[in-house]
N, CA and C of each residue as an Amber inpcrd file, in Angstrom:
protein
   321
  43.3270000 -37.5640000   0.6250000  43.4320000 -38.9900000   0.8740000
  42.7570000 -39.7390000  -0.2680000  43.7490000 -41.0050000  -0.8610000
  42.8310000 -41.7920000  -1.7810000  42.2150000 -42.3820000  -1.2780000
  40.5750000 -43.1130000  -1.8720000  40.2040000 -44.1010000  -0.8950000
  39.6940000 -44.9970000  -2.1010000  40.0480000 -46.1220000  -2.0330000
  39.9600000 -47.6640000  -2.5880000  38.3890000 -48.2750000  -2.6870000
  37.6430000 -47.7430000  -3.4970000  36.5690000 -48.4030000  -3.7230000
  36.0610000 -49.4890000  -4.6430000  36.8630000 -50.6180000  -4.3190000
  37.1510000 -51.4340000  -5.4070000  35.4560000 -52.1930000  -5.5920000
  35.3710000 -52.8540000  -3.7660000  34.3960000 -53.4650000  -3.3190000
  32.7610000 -52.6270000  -3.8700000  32.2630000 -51.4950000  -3.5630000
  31.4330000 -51.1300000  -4.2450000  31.1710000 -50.7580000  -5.3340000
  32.5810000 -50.8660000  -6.6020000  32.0880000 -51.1030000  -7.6790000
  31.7630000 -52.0130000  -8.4320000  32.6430000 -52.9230000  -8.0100000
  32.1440000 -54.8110000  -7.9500000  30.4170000 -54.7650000  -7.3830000
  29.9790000 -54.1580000  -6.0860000  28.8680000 -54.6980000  -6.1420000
  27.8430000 -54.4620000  -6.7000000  28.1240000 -52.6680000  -7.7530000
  27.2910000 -52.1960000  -8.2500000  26.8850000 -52.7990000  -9.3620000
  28.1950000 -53.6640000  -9.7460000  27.8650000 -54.5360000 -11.1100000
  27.3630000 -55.9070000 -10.7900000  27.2990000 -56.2830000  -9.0540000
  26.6810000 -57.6020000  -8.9980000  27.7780000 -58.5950000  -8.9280000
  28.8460000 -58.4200000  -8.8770000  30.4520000 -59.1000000  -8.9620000
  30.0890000 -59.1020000  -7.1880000  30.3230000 -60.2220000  -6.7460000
  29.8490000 -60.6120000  -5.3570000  31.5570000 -61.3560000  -4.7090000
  32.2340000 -61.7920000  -5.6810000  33.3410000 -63.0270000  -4.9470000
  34.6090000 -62.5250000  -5.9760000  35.8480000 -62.4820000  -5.5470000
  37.0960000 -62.4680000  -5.7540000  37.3180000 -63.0510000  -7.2170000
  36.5610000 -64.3570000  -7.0170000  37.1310000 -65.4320000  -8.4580000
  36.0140000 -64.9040000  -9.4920000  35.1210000 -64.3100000  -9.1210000
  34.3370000 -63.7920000 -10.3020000  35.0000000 -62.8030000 -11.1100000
  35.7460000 -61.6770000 -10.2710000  36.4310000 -60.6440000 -11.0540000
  37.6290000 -61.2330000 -11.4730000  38.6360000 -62.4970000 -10.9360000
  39.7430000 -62.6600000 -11.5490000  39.3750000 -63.2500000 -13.0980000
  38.1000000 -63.6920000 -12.9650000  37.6310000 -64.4350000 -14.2180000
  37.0260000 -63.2310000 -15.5320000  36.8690000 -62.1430000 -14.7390000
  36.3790000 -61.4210000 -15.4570000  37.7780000 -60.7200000 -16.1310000
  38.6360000 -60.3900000 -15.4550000  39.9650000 -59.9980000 -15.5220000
  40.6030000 -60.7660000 -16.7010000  40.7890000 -62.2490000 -16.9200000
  41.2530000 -62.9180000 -17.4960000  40.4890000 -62.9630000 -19.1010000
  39.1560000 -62.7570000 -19.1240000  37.8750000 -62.9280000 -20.1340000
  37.8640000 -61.9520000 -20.6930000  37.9820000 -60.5880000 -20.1320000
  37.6860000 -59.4960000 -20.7970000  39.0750000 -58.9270000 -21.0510000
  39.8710000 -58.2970000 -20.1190000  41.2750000 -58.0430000 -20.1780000
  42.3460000 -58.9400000 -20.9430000  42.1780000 -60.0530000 -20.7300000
  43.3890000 -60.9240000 -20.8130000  44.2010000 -60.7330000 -20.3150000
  44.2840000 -60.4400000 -19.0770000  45.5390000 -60.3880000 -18.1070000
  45.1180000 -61.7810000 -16.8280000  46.2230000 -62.3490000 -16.4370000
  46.1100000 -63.2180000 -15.5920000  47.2900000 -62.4180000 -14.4960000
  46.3100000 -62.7930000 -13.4460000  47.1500000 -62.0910000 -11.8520000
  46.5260000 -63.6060000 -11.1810000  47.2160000 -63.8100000 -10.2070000
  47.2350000 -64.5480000  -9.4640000  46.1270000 -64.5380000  -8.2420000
  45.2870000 -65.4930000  -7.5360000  44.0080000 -65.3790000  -6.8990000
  44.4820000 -64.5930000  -5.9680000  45.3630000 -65.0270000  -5.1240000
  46.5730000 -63.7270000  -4.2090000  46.1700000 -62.5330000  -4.3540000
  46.0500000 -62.0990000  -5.3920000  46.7110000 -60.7260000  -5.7630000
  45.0710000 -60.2410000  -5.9750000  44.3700000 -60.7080000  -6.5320000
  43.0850000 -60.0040000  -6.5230000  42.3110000 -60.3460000  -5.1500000
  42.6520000 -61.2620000  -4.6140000  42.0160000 -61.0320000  -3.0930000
  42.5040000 -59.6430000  -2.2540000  43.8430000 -59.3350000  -2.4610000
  44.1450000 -58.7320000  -1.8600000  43.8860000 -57.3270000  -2.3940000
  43.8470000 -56.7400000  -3.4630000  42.9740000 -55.8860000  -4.3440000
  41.7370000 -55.4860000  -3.2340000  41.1290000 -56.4170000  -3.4990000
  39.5030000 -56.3380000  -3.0170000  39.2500000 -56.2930000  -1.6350000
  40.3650000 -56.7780000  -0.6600000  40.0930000 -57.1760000   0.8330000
  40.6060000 -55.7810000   1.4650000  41.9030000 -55.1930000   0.8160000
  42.4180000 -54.0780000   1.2490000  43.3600000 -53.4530000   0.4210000
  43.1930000 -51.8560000   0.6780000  43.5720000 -50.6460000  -0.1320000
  45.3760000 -50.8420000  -0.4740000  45.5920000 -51.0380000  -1.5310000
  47.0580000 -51.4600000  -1.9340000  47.5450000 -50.0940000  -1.7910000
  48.8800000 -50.3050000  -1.3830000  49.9190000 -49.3940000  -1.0740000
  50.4210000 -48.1620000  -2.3740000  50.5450000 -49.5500000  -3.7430000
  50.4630000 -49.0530000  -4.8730000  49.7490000 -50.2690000  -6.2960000
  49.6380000 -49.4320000  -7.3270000  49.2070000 -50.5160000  -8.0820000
  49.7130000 -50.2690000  -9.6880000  49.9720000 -51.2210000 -10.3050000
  51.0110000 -51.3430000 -11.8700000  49.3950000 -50.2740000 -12.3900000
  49.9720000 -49.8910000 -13.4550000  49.2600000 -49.2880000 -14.4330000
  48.1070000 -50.1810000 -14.8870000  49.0750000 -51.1070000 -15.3260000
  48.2550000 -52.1740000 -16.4030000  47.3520000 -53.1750000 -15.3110000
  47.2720000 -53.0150000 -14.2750000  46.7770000 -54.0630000 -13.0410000
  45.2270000 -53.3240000 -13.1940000  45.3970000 -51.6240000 -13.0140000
  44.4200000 -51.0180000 -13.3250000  43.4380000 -50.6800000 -14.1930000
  44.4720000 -51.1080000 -15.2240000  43.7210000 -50.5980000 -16.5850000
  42.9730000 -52.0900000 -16.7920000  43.2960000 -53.1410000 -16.3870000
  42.6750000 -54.2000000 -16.7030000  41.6890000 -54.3640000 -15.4550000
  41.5850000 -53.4450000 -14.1680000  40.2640000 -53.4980000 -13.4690000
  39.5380000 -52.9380000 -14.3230000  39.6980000 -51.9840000 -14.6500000
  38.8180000 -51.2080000 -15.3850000  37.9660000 -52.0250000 -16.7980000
  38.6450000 -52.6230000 -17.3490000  38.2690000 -53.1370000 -18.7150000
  37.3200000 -54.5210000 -18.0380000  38.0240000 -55.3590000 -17.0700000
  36.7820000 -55.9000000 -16.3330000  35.2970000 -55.4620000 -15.9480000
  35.7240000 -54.6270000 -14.9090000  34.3400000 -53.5760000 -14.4060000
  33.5630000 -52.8210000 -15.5780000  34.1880000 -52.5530000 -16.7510000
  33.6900000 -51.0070000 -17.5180000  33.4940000 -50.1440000 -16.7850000
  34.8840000 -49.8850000 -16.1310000  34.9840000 -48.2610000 -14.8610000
  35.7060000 -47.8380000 -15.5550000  35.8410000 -46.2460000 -14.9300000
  37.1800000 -45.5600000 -15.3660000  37.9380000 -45.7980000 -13.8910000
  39.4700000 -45.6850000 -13.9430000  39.5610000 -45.6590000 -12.4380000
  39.3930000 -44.4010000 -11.3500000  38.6290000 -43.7690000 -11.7360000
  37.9370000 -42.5520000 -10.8890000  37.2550000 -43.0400000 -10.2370000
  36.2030000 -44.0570000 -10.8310000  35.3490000 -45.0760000 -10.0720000
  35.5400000 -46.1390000  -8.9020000  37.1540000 -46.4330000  -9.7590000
  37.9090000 -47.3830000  -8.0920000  38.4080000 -46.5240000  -7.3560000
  38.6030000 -45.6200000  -7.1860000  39.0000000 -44.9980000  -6.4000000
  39.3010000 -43.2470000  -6.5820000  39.1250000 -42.8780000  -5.7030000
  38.7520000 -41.2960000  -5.2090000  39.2690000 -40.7030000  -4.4100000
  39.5940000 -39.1520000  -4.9640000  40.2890000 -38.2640000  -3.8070000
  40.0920000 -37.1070000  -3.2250000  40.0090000 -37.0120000  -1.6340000
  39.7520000 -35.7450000  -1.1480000  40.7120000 -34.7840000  -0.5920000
  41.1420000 -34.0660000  -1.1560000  42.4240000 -33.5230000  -0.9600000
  42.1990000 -32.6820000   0.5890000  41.0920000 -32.4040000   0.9470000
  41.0840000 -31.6300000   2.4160000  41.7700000 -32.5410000   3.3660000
  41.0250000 -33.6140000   3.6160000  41.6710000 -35.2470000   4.0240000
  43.2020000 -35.0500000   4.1060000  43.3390000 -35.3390000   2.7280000
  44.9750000 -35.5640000   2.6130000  45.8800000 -34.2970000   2.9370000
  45.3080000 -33.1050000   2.9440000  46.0430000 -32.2080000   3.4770000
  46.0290000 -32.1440000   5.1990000  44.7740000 -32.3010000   5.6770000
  45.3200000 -32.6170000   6.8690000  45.7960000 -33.2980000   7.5140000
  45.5060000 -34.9320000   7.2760000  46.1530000 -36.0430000   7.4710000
  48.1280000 -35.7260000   7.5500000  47.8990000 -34.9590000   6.6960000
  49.3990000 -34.6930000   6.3810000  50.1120000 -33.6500000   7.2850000
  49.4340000 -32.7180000   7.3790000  50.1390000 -31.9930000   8.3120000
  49.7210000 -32.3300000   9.7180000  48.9110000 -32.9060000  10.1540000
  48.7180000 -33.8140000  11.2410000  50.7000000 -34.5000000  11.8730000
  50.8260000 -35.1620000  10.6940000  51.8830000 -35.9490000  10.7680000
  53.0570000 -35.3260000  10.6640000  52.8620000 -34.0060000  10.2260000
  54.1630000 -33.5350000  10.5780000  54.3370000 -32.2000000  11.6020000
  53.4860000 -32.3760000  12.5550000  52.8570000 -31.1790000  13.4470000
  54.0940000 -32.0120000  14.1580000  55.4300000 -30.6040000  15.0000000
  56.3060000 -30.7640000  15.6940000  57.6430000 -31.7460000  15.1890000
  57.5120000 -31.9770000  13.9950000  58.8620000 -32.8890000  13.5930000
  59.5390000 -31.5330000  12.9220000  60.6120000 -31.8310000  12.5690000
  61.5510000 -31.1010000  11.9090000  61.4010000 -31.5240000  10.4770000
  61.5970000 -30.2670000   9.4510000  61.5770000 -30.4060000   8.7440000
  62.3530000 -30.4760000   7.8170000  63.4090000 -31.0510000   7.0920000
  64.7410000 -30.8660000   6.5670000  64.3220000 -30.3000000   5.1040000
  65.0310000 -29.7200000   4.8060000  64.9050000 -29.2710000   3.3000000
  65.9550000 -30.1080000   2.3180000  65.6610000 -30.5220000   1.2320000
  66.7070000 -31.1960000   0.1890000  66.7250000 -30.2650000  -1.7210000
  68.0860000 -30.2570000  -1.6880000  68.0750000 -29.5310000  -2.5630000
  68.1950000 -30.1210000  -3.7050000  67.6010000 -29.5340000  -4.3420000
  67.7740000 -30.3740000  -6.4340000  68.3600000 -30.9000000  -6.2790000
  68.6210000 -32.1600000  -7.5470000  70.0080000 -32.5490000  -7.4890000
  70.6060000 -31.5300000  -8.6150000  72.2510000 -31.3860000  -9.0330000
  72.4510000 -30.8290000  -9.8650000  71.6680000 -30.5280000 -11.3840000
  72.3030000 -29.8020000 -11.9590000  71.1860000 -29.8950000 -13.6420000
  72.1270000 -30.7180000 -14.3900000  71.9550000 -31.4380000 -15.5420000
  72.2110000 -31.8790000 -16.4280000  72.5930000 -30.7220000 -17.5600000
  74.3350000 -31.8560000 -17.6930000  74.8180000 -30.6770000 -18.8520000
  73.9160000 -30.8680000 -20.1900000  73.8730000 -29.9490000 -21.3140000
  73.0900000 -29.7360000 -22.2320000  73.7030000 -30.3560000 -23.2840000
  73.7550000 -30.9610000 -24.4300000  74.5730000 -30.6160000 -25.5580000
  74.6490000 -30.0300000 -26.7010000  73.4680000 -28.7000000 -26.3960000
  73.7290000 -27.8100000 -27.5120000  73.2770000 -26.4310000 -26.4560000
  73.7570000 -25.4110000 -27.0480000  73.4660000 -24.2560000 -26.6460000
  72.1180000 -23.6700000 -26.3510000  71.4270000 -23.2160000 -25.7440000
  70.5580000 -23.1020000 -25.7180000  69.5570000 -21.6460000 -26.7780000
  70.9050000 -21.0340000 -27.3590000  70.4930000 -20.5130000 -28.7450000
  70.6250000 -20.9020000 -29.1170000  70.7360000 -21.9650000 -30.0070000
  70.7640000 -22.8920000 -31.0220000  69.5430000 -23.0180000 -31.0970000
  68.2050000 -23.3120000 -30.5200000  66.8050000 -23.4380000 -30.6600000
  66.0260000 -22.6870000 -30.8270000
C-alpha cells in the first residue's frame, strides 16, 4: 500500500497552510497549479499524480518523493488478496506481437 505523506513533510519543514506550499511551488519550481489542486494534494491521498506535479513537490519541499510518500508491500499484498478472496478470476491474454521489420538475424 502507498501511503501519502504529504502533510508531515510540510510540517517537518514548518510549511503549516496550503498557500504557503502553492507559493513555494510557484517560487522555487515555477510551476503554477491551481489553490484547488494543492488543497487537495494536502487534504487527501490522490488517486494519481503527473510526474511533473511531483517533481515540483519535491523541488518545493527539498524531498525526494520517497519522502511524500511510501510503500509497504505486505499491506498491499494483502489488501489485495483480501479483495479478491472468492471472486473469479478471469485470465487475459497478450495482445498479439507486433510484426518486426527486419529479421531477427539481421542483428
Amino acid at each position: 500500500m502507498i501511503h501519502w505523506r504529504l502533510r508531515q513533510v510540510m510540517a517537518a519543514r514548518e510549511i503549516w497552510t496550503g498557500m504557503r506550499l502553492l507559493e513555494l511551488i510557484r517560487t522555487k519550481a515555477g510551476i503554477e497549479l491551481s489553490h484547488v489542486s494543492v488543497m487537495r494534494l494536502v487534504n487527501e491521498p490522490p488517486k494519481q499524480v503527473r510526474l511533473a506535479t511531483l517533481e515540483a513537490l519535491c523541488v518545493a519541499l527539498d524531498c525526494s518523493p520517497w519522502d511524500i510518500m511510501t510503500w509497504e508491500p505486505e499491506e498491499a499484498h494483502a489488501s489485495a488478496t483480501e479483495r479478491l478472496k472468492g471472486k473469479p478470476v478471469r485470465l487475459v491474454s497478450p495482445p498479439p506481437s507486433r510484426p518486426t521489420l527486419f529479421p531477427k538475424e539481421d542483428f
